[in-house]
C-alpha positions in Angstrom: -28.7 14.5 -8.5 -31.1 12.1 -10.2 -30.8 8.6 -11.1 -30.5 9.0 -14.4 -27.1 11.1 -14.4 -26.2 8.2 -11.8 -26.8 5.9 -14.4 -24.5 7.6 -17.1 -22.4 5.0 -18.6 -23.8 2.7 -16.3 -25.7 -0.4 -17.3 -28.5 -2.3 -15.3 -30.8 -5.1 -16.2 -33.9 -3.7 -14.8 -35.7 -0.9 -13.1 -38.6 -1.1 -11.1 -40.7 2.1 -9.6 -40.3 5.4 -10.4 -37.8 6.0 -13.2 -35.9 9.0 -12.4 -35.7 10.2 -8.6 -33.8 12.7 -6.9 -30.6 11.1 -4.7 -29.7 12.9 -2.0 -26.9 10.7 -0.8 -25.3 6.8 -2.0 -24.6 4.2 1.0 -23.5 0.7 1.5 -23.6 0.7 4.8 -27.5 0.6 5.7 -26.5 2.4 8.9 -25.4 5.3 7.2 -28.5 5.4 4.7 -30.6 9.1 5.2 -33.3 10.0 3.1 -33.9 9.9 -0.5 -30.5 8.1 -0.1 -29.2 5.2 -2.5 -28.9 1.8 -1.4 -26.3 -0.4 -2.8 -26.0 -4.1 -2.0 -22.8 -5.2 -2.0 -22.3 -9.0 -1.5 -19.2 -8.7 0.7 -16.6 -11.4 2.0 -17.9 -11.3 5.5 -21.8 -10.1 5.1 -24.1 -9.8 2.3 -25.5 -6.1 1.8 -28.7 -7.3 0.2 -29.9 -8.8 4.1 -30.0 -5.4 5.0 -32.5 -3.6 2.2 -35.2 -3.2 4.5 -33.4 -1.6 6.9 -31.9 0.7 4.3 -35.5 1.6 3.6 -36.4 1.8 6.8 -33.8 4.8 7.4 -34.8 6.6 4.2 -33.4 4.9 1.3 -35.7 5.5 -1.8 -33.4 3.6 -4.6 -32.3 0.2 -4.2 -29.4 -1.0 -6.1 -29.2 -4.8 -6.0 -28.0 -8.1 -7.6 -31.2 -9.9 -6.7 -34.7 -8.3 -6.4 -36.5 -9.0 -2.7 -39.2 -11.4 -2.6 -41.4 -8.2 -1.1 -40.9 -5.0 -3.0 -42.2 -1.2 -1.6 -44.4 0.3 -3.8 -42.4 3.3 -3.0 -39.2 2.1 -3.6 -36.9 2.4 -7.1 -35.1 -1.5 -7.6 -32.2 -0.8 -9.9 -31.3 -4.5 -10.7 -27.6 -5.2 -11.6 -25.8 -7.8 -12.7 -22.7 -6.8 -9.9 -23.3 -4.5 -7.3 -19.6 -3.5 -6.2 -18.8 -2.5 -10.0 -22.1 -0.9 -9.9 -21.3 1.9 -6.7 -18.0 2.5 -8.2 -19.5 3.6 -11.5 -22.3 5.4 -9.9 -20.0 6.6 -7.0 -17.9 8.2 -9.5 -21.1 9.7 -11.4 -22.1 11.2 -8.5 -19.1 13.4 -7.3 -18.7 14.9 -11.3 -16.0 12.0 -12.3 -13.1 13.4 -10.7 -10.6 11.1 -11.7 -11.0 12.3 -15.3 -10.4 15.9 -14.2 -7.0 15.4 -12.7 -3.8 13.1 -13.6 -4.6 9.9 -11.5 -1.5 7.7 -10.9 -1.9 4.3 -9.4 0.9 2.3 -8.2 0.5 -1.7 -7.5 2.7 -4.7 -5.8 3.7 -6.2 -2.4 6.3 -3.9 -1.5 7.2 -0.1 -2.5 3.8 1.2 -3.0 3.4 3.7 -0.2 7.5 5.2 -1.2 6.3 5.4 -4.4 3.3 7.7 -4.1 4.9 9.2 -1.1 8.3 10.1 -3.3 6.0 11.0 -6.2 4.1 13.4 -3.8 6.9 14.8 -2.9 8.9 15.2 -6.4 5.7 17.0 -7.9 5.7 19.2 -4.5 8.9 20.3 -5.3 7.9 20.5 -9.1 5.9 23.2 -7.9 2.4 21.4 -8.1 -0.1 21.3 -5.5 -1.2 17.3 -5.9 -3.2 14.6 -3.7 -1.4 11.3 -1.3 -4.0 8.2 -1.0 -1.2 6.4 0.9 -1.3 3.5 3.8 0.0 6.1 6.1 -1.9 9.1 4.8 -4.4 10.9 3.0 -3.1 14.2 1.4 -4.9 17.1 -0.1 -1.9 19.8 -0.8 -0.7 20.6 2.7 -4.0 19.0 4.1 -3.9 15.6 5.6 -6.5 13.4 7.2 -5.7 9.6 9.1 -5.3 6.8 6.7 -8.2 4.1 6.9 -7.1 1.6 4.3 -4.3 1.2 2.1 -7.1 1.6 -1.1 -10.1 3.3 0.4 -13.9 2.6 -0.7 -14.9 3.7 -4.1 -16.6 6.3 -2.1 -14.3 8.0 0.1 -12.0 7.6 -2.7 -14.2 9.9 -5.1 -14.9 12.0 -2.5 -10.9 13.0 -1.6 -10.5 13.1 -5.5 -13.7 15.3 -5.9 -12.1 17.6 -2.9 -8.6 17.5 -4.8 -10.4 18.6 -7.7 -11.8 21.3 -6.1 -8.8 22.5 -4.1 -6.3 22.7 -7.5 -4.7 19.7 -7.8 -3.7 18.7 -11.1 -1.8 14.9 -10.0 -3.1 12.5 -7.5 -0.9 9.7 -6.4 -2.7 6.8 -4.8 -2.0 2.9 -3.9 -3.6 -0.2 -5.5 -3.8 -2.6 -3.0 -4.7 -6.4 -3.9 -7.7 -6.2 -1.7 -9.0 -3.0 -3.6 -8.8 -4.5 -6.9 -10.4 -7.3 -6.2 -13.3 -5.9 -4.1 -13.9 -3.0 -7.0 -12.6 -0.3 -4.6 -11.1 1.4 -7.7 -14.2 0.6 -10.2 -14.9 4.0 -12.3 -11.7 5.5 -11.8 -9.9 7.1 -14.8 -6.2 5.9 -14.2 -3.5 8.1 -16.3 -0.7 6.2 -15.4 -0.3 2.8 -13.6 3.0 1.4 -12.3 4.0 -1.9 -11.1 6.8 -2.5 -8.3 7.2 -5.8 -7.6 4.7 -9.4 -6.4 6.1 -12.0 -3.8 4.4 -14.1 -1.3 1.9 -11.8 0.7 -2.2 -11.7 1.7 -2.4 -15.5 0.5 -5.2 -15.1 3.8 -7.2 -13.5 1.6 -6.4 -14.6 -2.3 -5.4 -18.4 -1.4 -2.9 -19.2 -4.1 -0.3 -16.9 -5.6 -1.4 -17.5 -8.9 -4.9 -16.1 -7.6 -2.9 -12.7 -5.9 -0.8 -12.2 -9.3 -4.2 -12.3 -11.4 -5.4 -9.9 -9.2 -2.7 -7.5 -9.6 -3.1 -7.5 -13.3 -6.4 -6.9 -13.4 -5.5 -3.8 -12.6 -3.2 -3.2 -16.0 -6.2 -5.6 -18.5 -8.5 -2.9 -17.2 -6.7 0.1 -18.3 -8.1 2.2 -21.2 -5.7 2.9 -24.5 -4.9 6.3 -23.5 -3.4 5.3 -20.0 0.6 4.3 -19.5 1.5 0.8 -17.7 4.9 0.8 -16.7 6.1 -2.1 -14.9 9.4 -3.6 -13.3 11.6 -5.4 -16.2 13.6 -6.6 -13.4 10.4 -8.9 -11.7 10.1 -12.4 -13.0 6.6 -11.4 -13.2 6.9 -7.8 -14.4 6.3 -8.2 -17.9 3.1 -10.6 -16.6 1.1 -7.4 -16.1 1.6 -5.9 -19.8 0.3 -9.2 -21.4 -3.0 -8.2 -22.0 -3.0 -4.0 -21.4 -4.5 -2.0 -24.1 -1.9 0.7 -22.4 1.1 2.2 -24.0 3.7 -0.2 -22.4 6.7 1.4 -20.6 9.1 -0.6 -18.3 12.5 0.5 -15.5 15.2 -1.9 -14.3 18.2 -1.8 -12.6 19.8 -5.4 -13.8 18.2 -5.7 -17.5 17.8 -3.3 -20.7 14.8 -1.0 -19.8 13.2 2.0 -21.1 14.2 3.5 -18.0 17.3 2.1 -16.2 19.3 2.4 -13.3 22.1 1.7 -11.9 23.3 2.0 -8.2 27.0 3.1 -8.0 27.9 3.9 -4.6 25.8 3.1 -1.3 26.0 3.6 2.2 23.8 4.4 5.6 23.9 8.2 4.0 22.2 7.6 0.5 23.6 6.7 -2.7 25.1 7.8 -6.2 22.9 6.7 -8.9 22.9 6.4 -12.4 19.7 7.6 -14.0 19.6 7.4 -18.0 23.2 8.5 -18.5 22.5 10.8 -15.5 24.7 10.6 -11.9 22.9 12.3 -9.1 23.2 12.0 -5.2 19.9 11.2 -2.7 19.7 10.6 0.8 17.6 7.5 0.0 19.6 4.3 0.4 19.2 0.4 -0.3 18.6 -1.3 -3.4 14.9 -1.4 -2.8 14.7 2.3 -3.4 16.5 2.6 -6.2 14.0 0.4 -7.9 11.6 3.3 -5.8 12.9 5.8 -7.0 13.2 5.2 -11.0 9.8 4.0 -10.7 8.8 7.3 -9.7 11.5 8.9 -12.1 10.1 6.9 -15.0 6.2 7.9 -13.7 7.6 12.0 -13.5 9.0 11.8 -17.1 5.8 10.0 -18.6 3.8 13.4 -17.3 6.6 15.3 -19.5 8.6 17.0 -17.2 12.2 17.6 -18.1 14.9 15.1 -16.7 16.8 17.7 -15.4 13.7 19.3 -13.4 12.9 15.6 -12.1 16.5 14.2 -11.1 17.2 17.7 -9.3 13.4 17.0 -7.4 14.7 13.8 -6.4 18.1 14.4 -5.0 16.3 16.9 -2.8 13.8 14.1 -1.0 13.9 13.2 2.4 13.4 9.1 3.4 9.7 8.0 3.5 8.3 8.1 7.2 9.1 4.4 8.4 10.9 3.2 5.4 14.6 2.4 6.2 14.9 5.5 8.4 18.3 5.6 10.1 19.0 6.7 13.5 22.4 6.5 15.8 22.6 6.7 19.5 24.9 8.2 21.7 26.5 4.8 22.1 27.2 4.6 18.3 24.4 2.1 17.6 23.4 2.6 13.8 19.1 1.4 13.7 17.3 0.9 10.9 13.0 1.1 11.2 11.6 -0.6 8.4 7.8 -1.7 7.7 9.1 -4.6 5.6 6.9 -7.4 6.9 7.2 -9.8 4.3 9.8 -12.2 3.0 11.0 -10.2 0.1 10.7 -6.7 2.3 12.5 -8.4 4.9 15.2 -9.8 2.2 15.9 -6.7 0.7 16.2 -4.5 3.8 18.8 -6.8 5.2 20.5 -7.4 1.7 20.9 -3.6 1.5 22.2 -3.6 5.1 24.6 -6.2 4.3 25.9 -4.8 1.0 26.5 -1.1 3.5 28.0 -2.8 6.2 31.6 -3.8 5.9 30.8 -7.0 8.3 33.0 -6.0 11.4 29.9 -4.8 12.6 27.0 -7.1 13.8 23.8 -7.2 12.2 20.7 -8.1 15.2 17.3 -8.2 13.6 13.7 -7.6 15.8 11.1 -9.1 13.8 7.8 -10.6 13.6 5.0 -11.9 12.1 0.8 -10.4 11.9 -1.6 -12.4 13.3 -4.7 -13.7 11.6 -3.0 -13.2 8.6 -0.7 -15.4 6.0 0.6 -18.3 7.8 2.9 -20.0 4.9 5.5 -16.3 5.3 6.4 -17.0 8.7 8.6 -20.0 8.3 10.3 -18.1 5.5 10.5 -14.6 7.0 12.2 -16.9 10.2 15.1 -18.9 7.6 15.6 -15.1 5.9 16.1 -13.4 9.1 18.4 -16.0 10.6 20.5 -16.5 7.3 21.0 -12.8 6.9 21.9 -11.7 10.3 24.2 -12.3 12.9 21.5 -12.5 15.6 17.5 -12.2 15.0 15.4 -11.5 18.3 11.8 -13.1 17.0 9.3 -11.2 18.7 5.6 -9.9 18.2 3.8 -7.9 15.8 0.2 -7.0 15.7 -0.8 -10.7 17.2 -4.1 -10.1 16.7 -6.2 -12.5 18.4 -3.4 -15.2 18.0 -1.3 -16.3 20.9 2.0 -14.7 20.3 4.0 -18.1 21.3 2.0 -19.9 18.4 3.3 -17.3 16.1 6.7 -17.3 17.0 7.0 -21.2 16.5 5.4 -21.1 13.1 8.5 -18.3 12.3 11.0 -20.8 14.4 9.8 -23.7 11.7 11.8 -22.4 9.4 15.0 -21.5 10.9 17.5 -23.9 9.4 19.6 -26.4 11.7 22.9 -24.5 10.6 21.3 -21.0 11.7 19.7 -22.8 15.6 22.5 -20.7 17.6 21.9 -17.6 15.4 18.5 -16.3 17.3 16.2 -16.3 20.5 12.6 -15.6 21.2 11.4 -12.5 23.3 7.7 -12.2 22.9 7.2 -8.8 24.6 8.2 -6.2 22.2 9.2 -3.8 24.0 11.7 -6.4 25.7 12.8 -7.4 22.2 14.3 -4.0 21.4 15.9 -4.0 24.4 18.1 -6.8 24.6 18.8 -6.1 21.0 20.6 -2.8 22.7 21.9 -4.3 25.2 23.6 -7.0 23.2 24.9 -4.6 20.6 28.4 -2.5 20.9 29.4 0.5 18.9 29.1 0.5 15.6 27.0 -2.6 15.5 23.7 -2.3 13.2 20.5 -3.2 14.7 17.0 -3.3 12.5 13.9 -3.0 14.2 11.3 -4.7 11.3 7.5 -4.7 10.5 5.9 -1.6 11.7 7.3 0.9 10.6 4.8 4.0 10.5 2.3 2.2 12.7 2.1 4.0 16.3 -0.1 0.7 17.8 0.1 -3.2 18.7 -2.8 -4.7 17.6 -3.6 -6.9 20.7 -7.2 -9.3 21.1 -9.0 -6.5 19.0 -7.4 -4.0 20.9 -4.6 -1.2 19.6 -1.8 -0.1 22.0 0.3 2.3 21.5 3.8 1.4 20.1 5.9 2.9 17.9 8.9 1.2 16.8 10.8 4.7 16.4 10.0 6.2 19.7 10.6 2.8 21.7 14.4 2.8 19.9 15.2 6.5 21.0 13.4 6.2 24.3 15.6 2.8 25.1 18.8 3.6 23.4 18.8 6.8 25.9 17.9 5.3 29.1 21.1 2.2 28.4 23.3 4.4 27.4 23.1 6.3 30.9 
């Protein structure tokens, strides 16, 4: 392709060297660069891209995208000079694989919690609907029946055009995909042509990374200012911050609740470790899906299916027939007549609502033990809180580790003790081997009792001094609950 069909739609403030060239390939990674390649540099939050021009050069770059022109320019090189470099590839990233978002239905769903059920239930629904569509997921990337390991939650601008390109290609008319924070905000999703966008919820997460929560909920609306006329926002009524996100969309505005007046609302009339009965617009139908969480997930997903102008009929009968979302609230029961619940809910408001839904199943002559933990190198302000939720809301939590990271396990677990309250002191214990953790949690429990294993999730690994291990929160329950019940 050459640079000026790159350049379609995209502005620059000036060009220097030969005007039009051929591209064979676009890189931000100088190590990747080939030849006649592109060249964008990115100023990232750990390195700057534009240190490593030369060497882009040196491996067969011929067109230099760049915020700042080098003091020594190659006579043979093209300098595409840009006011913001990250914008820049997304535009030209999308350029270059035909602008595949705008041949497909591109759905985007943003918030702390709920994004992977969302695109995962959505997946499935349109499945069911009969169409052949595209996952962009934490856990996985899907193309139809295809699927390939999950790098990020919101991939670079690159690989994301390139699955889109290949969904494209394949027959896909939808594409379901999360919005992360971190994707936003680093222009990951710069070019794309969003049909819909939905919103599922914002509490106290990745303050690491954005500072303040004021800074994190901008974020997240950026992604709704940023939407063209023709696209749909439809947010959660039911968020104090929901409506935030519609302020300033030039979107057609579309909300879902289960407490308030909505144009889609809900309402949860039966629950238990089986499902639920819901109430749909006037509708009743059964799911297997349980907890109030994912009856917010669900009508998101009902709301996002009727947008596209299916039938209600068509959609509620899709739904009732879904399965639970790999690591989200999956149930298990051993021999012994333990009930578990996996969850990836690892932070305060995931944690809340998993044991609030536990609590408003369970008819509190069983015990409730929580196994929970906190990331390392990550937010340090949820740990005291995910410590007073946990210790309030069960009859036992077992604080243990998750993903320490390069932090010492012990430090974590007292930053999560910190905010146990005095009343709650007798109400937990510390057990900073994992696999240790699940096990007293068995061996304390007796039938009928509920224990929920919390954080993971999906994830098969510990993340240990830059090291994964395998672990998998599922496997370690069945493999334990077998051997004690011998």
């Amino acid at each position: 392709m050459n640079l000026k069909e790159l350049l379609n739609r995209t502005p620059f403030l000036e060009l220097h060297g030969n005007e039009n060239p051929e591209v064979s390939e676009i890189v931000f990674d100088s190590r990747k660069a080939v030849a006649n390649s592109l060249y964008v540099a990115v100023k990232g939050t750990v390195s700057d891209g534009h240190s490593y021009i030369d060497a882009a050069i040196e491996k067969g770059s011929t067109v230099i995208v760049c915020e700042d022109l080098p003091e020594n320019v190659d006579e043979k090189t093209t300098y595409l000079k840009v006011k913001n470099s990250s914008k820049t590839l997304g535009q030209i990233a999308s350029n270059f694989y035909g602008n595949p978002s705008e041949k497909l239905n591109l759905i985007g769903i943003t918030g702390t919690n709920g994004k992977t059920s969302v695109t995962t239930l959505l997946f499935d629904i349109f499945k069911i609907l009969g169409y052949k569509t595209a996952l962009i997921s934490t856990v996985e990337y899907r193309i139809g029946e295809e699927v390939f390991p999950s790098t990020h939650t919101t991939p670079d601008v690159l690989t994301l055009n390139k699955i889109l390109s290949k969904a494209v290609e394949t027959g896909c008319e939808y594409a379901f995909m999360e919005v992360s924070s971190h994707g936003i905000h680093q222009d990951r999703i710069e070019g794309l042509h969003f049909k819909i966008a939905g919103f599922t919820n914002i509490t106290h997460d990745h303050l690491d990374y954005h500072k303040t929560f004021n800074e994190y909920l901008k974020v997240k609306k950026r992604f709704f200012d940023e939407l063209n006329p023709e696209a749909i926002a439809i947010t959660n009524a039911d968020d104090k911050n929901g409506l935030v996100m519609l302020q300033n969309t030039k979107a057609k505005k579309k909300t879902y609740a289960l407490k308030t007046m909505a144009d889609f609302h809900g309402k949860i009339l039966e629950a238990d470790f089986n499902g639920m009965l819901l109430n749909f617009n006037g509708t009743e139908f059964w799911t297997t899906l349980t907890g109030k969480f994912n009856g917010y997930n669900l009508l998101l997903a009902f709301a996002v299916a009727m947008e596209c102008g299916f039938h209600e009929d068509d959609v509620l009968q899709a739904i009732s027939k879904l399965q639970r979302v790999k690591g989200r609230f999956e149930t298990l029961k051993s021999d012994g007549g333990i009930f578990f619940v996996v969850d990836y809910a690892h932070t305060p408001d995931a944690l809340e609502n998993v044991l609030d839904s536990i609590n408003e199943i369970r008819t509190k002559n069983e015990r409730l033990i929580t196994v929970f933990g906190c990331g390392g190198d990550r937010d340090h302000a949820k740990r005291p809180e995910m410590g007073k939720i946990a210790t309030r809301k069960s009859t036992l939590a077992i604080i243990t580790s998750d993903n320490p990271r390069t932090e010492n396990p012990n430090e974590i677990i007292k930053e999560i003790e910190a905010g146990v309250e005095p009343q709650n002191f007798s109400k937990y214990t510390t057990i900073p081997d994992r696999k240790e953790a699940i096990k007293m949690a068995i061996k304390f429990a007796e039938p009928r009792d509920i224990i929920l294993v919390a954080g993971k999730g999906h994830e098969n690994y510990q993340e240990i001094n830059g090291e994964r291990i395998h672990f998998d929160d599922k496997e370690m329950v069945l493999e334990l609950s077998r051997l004690m019940s011998k």
